[in-house]
N, C-alpha and C positions, 0 to 999 in steps of 0.2 A: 649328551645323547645325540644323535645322528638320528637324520629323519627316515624311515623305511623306503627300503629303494621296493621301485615301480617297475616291474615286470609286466610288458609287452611279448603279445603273439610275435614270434620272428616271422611269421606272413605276413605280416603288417608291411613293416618297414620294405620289404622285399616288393611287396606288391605296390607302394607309393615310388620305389626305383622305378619300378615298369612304367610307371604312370609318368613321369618326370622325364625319362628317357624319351617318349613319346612328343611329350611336351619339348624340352628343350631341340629334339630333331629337327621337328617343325619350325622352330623359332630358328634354328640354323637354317635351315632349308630357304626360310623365306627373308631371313636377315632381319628379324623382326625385333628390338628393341624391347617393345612394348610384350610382348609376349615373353621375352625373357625375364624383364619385370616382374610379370604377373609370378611366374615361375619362383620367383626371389620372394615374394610375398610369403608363398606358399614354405617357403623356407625359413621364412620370419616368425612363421605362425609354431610352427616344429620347433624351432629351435628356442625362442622363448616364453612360449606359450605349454607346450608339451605334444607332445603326439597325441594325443587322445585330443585334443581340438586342433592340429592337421585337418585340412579338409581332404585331402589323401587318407589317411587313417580312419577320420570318422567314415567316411563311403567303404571304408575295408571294413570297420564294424557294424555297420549298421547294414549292407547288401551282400556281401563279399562273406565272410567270414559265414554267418549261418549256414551257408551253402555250403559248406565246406567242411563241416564238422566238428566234432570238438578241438580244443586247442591242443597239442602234444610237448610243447618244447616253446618256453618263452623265455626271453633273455630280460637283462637291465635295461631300462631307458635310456640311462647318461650315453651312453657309444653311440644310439642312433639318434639321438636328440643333437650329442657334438655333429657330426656328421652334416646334420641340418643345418648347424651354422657353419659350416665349411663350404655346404652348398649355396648356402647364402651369402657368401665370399665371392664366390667364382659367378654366383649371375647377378650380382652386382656387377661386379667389372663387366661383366656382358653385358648387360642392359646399358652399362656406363656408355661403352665403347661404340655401340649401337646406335645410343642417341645425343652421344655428340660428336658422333663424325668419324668416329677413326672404327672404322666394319670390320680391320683384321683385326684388334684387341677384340671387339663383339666375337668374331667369331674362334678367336682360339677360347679364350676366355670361357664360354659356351660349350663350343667342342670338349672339354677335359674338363667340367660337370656331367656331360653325356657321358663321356666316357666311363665314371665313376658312377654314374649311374647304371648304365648297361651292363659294367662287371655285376652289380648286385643286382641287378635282375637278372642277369641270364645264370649266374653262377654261387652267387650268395654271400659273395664276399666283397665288403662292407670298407673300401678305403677308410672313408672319414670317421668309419668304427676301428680300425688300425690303430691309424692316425690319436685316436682319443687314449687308447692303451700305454701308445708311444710318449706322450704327455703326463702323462698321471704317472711314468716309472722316471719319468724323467725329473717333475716336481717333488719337492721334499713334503713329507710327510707330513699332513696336521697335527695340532699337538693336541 
């Protein structure tokens, strides 16, 4: 038996992009290691912890989300949870590159997190939710 899958608000995830875009900008902007760090933490929490303790997600439900009305249209977790660890990939090597000296790995590295971010906030489409789909047709089936 397979455990019940966990259907999230698609605002959620959508609106932790915007918030991360923001974030990781800044940390480009100012070449900040340390803030891309923190960024990757924030990816750590998502990604193995779950979105529902995200500190991005929890601020989208507990402020955000009331506001805004009932829920219409929620997806699976695994897409945007993989996702999180993909983000957690790329500001690692940011942060890496940041704080030990080599700024253009920080900042591509950084840059094309933002990027992947900024598509799912301004647009709604979810690379590392792609990415997760591309993987699971590519692995063989559990038995």
């Amino acid at each position: 038996m397979s455990a019940p899958t966990r259907l999230v608000d698609v605002r959620g995830p959508r609106f932790a992009a915007s918030v991360t875009a923001v974030v990781l900008a800044v940390a480009l902007v100012l070449g900040s290691g340390v803030l891309v760090a923190v960024q990757a933490a924030v990816f750590a929490v998502g990604a193995f912890a779950g979105l529902r303790y995200a500190p991005y997600g929890a601020f989208f439900r507990a402020v955000v989300a009331p506001r805004l009305g009932p829920v219409r249209e929620r997806e699976p977790e695994a897409p945007p949870r993989f996702a999180q660890l993909v983000g957690l990939v790329f500001a690692v090597v940011g942060a890496a590159g940041y704080l030990l000296g080599t700024p253009v790995l920080g900042a591509v590295a950084t840059g094309l997190a933002l990027v992947a971010a900024l598509l799912n906030a301004v647009t709604g489409f979810c690379l590392g939710c792609e990415l997760y789909l591309i993987v699971r047709r590519a692995l063989p089936a559990r038995a």
